[in-house]
N, C-alpha and C positions, 0 to 999 in steps of 0.2 A: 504494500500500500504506500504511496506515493505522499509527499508533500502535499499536493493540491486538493488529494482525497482526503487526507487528515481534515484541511482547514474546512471544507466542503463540510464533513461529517460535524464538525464542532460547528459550525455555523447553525447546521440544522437543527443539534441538538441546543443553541443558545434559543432560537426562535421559539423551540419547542417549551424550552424552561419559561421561556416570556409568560406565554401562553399559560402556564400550570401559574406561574405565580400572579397574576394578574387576578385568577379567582382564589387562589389561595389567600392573598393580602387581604381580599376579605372576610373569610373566615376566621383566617387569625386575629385582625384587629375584633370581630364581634367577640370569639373566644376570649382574648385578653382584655377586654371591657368586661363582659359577661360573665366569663369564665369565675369571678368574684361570687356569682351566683349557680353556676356550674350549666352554665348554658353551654352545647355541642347540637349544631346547627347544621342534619343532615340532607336538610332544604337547601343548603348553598348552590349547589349543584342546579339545581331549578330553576334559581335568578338567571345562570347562567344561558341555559337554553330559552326562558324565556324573552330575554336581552336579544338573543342573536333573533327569535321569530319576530319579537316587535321592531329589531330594527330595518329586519328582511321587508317588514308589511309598508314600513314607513318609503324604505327607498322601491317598491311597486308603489305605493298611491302617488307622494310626490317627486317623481320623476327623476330616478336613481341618483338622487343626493347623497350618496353615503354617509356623509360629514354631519348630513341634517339630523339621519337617522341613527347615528353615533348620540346625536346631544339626544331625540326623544324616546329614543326607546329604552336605556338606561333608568331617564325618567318615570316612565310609566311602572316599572319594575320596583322604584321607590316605593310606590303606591304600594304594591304589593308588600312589599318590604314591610311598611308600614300596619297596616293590616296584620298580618302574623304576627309581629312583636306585642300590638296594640290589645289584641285581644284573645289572643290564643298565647304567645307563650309569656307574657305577664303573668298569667294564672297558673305555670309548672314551672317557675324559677325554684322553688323550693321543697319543692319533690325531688324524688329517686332519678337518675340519669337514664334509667330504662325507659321510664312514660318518655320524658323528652325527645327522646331517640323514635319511640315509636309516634309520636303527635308529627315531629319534623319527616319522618318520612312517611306515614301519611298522606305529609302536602307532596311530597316528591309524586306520589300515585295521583293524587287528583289533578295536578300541574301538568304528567304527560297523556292523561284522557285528557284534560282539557286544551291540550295543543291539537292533540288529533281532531277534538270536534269540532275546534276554531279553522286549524292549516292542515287537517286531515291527516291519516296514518298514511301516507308517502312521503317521498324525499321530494326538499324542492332545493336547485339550483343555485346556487352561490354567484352574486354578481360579480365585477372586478372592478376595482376603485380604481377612476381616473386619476391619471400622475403617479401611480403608486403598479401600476398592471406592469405586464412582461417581466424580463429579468436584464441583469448587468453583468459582465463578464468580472469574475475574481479570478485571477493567476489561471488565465485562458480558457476558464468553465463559467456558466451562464449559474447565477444564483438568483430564484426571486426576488424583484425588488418590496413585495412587501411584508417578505420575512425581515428583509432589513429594518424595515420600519418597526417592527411587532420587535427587535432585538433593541432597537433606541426607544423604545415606548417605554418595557420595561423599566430599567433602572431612572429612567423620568420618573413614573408612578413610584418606586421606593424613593428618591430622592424629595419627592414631593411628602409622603405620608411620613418621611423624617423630621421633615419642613412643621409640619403640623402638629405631631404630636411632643416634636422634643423642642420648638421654637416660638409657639404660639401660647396665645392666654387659653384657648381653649382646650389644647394639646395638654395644658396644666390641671386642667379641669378633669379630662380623661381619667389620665393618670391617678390623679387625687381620687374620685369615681371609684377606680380598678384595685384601688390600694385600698382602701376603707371607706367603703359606702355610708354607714351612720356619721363619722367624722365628716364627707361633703357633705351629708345633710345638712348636720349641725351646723354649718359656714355658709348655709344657705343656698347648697347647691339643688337644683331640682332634679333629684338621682334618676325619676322615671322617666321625664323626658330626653335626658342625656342619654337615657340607654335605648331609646326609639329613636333617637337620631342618630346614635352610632349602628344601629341596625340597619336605618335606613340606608347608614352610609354603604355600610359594609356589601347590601343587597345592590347598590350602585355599583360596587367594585365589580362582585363580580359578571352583573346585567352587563357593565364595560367590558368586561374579557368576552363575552357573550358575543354583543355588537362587532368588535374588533376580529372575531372567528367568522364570521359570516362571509367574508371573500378567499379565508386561506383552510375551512374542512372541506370545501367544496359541496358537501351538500348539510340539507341542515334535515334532522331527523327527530321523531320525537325520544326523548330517551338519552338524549344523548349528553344529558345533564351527571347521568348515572357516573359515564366514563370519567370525567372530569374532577368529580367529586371524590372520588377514592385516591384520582392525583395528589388534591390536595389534601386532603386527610396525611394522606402518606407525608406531605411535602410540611406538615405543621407539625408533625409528630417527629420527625427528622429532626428540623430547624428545633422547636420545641415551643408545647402549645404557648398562644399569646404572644411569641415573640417574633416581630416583624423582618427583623435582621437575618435569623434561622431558616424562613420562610422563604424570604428569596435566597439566601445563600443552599438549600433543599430545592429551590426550583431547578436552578442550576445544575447542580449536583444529578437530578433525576431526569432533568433534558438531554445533558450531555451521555447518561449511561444507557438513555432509552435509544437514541442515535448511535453511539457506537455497540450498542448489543443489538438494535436492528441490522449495523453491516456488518458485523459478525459473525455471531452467534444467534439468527433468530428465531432459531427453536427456542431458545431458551429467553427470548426478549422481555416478554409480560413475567418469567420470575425473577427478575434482576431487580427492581425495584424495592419486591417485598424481602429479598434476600438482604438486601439493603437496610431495611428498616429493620428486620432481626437484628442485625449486628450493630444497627445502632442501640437500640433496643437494650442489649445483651451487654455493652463496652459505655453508656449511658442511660440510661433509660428514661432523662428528663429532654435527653435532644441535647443539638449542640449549643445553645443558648437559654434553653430552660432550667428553672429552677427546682432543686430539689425539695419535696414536701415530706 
């Protein structure tokens, strides 16, 4: 294997990590707000696909805006966002981690019949974002140009939700929140609503990764939330829950080993990851940034 197929393979495997971590950073940031409460949010996965259908619908109605359909369909997914936190899991914060699990995946079932009876149980078509379509020649081979984009989107997105949670007044609020909920109270924080806008946000993150898949899986299907979901599970348990840093440094980590055990080894491709999380498992068990309890 050559030079140019090395850097080829890492390339795809960076795209691929964008990708994982993009709905992972939301999971994580809800977890490590939440997590206070022992929130594990097996619905992430469902923002996800739901992101990419509502933004699929938006660029068919108003006249394949991509960009349009980047800013509303994330949006609408808030809504939904919203809704779950607001009245469904407010009432099992303090229950057993089993109900949770079973309430959040619950909406995982109702979310992909409800994609089917909206966009039907077939695959539809994946458009190409202008300016961003075809590919660019790296060291004499042709690379997508908008995996390029999807590898400089990434570390934007972590550099930004650094921005916010370790440099802003609100990022301090978080924190404070995450670290002892009766203490914000006390200081006059409003703990329920901070923790439905960090929901909110979080179902925004990953509705984003959702929207930004819609021109590079090529089709969009219902279900396919599932896949994505167990990534980042993987990819927060690695990194370690609640921690942002661990997150994308596990995105990376599990892009690159899925890319080079796809050209490989790929019989053995889909157990390389969970082989992976064993032995972090096994040699940490908090992940590589999580704290021990």
């Amino acid at each position: 294997m050559d030079l140019k197929s090395i850097v080829h393979v890492c390339l795809a495997g960076l795209s691929t990590g964008m990708f994982i971590w993009l709905v992972a950073s939301g999971l994580t940031l809800i977890f490590g707000v939440l997590g206070v409460l022992g929130v594990l949010n097996f619905a992430h996965g469902s923002f996800y696909m739901l992101g990419a259908y509502c933004c699929f619908t938006v660029l068919s109605r108003l006249g394949d805006n991509f960009w349009l359909g980047l800013l509303i369909g994330p949006l609408c997914v808030c809504v939904v966002g919203y809704v779950i936190e607001r009245f469904f899991l407010r009432y099992v914060y303090r229950i057993e981690l089993p109900y949770q699990l079973l309430l959040t995946f619950a909406f995982v079932l109702l979310f992909d019949d409800l994609v089917k009876i909206i966009w039907g149980a077939g695959s539809l078509g994946s458009p190409s974002v202008p300016g961003l379509a075809g590919s660019v020649p790296i060291l004499g081979r042709n690379f997508p140009t908008y995996s390029l984009f999807i590898i400089a989107v990434g570390p934007l997105v972590a550099l930004g939700l650094w921005i916010l949670i370790e440099k802003t007044w609100y990022g301090r609020i978080i924190r404070a929140a995450s670290s002892d909920r009766e203490m914000a109270s006390a200081i006059g924080v409003n703990v329920p609503v901070l923790f439905t806008a960090v929901f909110m946000f979080g179902a925004w993150l990953g509705a984003m990764g959702g929207g930004l898949a819609v021109p590079y899986v090529g089709l969009l299907t219902p279900g396919m939330g599932e896949a994505i979901i167990i990534d980042a599970f993987v990819v927060a348990v690695i990194g370690g829950l609640g921690s942002l840093k661990g997150a994308f440094l596990g995105a990376l980590i599990i892009g690159l080993l899925s890319s080079f055990g796809t050209r490989f080894i790929p019989t053995f491709d889909m157990f390389l990851t969970f082989i992976l999380m064993a032995a972090v498992l096994l040699w940490r068990p908090q992940g590589f940034f999580g704290e021990a309890v």
